[in-house]
C-alpha positions as protocol buffer text, in pm:
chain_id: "A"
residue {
  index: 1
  type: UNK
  ca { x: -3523 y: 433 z: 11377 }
}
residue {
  index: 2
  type: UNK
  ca { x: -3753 y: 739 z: 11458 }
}
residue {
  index: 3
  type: UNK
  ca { x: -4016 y: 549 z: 11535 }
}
residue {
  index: 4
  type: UNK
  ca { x: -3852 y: 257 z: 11746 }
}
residue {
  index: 5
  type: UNK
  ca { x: -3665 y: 527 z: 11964 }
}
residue {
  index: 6
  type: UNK
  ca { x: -4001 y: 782 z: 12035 }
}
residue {
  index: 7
  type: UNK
  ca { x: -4226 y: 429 z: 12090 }
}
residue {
  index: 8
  type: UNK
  ca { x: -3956 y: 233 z: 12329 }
}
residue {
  index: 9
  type: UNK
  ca { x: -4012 y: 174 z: 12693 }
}
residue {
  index: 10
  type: UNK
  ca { x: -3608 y: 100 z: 12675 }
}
residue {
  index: 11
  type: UNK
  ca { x: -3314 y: 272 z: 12623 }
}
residue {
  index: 12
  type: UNK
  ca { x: -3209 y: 254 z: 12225 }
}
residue {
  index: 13
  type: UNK
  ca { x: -2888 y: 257 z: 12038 }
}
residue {
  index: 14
  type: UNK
  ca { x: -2899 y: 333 z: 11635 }
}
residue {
  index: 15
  type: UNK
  ca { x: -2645 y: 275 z: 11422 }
}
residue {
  index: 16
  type: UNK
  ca { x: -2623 y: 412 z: 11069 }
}
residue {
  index: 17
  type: UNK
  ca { x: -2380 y: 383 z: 10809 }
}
residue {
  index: 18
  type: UNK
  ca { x: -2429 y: 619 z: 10503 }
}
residue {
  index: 19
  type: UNK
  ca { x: -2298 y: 363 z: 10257 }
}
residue {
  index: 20
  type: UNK
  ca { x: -2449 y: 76 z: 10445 }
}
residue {
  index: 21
  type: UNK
  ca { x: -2130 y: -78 z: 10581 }
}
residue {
  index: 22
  type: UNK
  ca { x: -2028 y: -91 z: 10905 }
}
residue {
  index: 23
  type: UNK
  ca { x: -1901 y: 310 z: 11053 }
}
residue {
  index: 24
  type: UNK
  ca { x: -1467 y: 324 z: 11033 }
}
residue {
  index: 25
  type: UNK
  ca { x: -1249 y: 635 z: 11089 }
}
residue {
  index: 26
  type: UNK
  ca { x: -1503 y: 821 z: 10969 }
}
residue {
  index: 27
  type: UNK
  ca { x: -1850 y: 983 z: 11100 }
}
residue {
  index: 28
  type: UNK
  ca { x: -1925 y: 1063 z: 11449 }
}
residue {
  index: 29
  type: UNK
  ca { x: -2133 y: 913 z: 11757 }
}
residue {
  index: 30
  type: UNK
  ca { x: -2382 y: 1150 z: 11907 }
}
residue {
  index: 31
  type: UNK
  ca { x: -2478 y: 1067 z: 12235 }
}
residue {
  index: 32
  type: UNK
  ca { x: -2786 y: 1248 z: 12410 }
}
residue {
  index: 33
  type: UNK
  ca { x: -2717 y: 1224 z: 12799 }
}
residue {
  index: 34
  type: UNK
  ca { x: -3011 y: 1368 z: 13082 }
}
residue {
  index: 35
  type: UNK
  ca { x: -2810 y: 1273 z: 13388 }
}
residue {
  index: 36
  type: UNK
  ca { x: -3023 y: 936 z: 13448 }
}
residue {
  index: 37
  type: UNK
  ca { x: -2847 y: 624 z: 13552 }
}
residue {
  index: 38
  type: UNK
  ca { x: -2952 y: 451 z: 13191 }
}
residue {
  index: 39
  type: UNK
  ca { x: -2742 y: 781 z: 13033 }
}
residue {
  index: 40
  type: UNK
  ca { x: -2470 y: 676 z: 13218 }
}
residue {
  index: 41
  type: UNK
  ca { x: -2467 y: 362 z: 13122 }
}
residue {
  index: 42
  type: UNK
  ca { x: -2531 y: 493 z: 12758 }
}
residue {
  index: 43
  type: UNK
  ca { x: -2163 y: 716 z: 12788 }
}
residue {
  index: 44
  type: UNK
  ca { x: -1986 y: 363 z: 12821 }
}
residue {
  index: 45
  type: UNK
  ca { x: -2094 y: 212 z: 12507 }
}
residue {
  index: 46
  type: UNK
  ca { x: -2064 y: 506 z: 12313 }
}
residue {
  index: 47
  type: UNK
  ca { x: -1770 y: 596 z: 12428 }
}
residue {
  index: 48
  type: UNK
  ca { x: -1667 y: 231 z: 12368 }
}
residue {
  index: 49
  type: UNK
  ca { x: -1801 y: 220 z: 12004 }
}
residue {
  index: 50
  type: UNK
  ca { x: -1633 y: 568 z: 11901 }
}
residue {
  index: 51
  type: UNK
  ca { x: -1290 y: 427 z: 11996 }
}
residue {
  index: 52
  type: UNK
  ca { x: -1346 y: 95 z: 11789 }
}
residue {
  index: 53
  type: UNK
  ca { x: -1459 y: 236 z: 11500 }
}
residue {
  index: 54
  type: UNK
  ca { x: -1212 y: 546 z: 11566 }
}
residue {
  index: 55
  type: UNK
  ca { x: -1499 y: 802 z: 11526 }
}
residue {
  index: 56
  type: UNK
  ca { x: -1545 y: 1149 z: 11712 }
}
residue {
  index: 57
  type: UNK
  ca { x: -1808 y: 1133 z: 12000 }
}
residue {
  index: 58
  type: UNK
  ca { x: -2022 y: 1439 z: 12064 }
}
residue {
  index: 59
  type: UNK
  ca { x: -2223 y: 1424 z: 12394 }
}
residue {
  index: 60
  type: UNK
  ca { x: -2574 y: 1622 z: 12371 }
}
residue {
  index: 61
  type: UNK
  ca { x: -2705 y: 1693 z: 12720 }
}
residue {
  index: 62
  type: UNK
  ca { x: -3055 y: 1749 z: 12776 }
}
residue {
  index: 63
  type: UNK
  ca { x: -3252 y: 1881 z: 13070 }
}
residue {
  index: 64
  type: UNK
  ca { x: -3556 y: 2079 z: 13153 }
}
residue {
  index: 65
  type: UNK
  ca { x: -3680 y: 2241 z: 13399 }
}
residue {
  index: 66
  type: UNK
  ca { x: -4071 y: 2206 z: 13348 }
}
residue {
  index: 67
  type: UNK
  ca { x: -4243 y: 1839 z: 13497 }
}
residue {
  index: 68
  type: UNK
  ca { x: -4238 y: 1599 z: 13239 }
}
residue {
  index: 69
  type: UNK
  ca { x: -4581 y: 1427 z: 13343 }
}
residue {
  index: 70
  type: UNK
  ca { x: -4810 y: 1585 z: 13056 }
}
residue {
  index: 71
  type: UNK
  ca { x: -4524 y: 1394 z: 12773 }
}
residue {
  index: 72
  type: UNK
  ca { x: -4550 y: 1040 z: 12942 }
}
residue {
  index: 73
  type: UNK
  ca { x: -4818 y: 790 z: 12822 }
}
């Protein structure tokens, strides 16, 4: 999941399981949010997925202040 997520062009969702079934009642979503339109859109179906599966959601907000040019490839 590392991998996919540092490599994609795209946003990405992963979903994990500890016991390999699908998440219920239990666990927690963590979102990470920048303030882009594609986080936004990220918020929904997180927020969406937490209340189906009845987990806790924990936003993560990220931000920097230095250009992000040198990272892109």
């Amino acid at each position: 999941a590392e991998v996919v997520a540092r490599r994609s062009r795209t946003p990405v969702v992963v979903v994990r399981s500890d016991n390999g079934t699908s998440p219920t009642g239990t666990g927690r979503v963590v979102l990470g949010v920048d303030g882009s339109q594609v986080s936004g859109l990220a918020i929904g179906f997180a927020y969406d997925f937490a209340a189906r599966h009845r987990a806790e959601l924990v936003a993560v907000h990220a931000w920097s202040d230095r250009p992000l040019e040198p990272f892109t490839r």
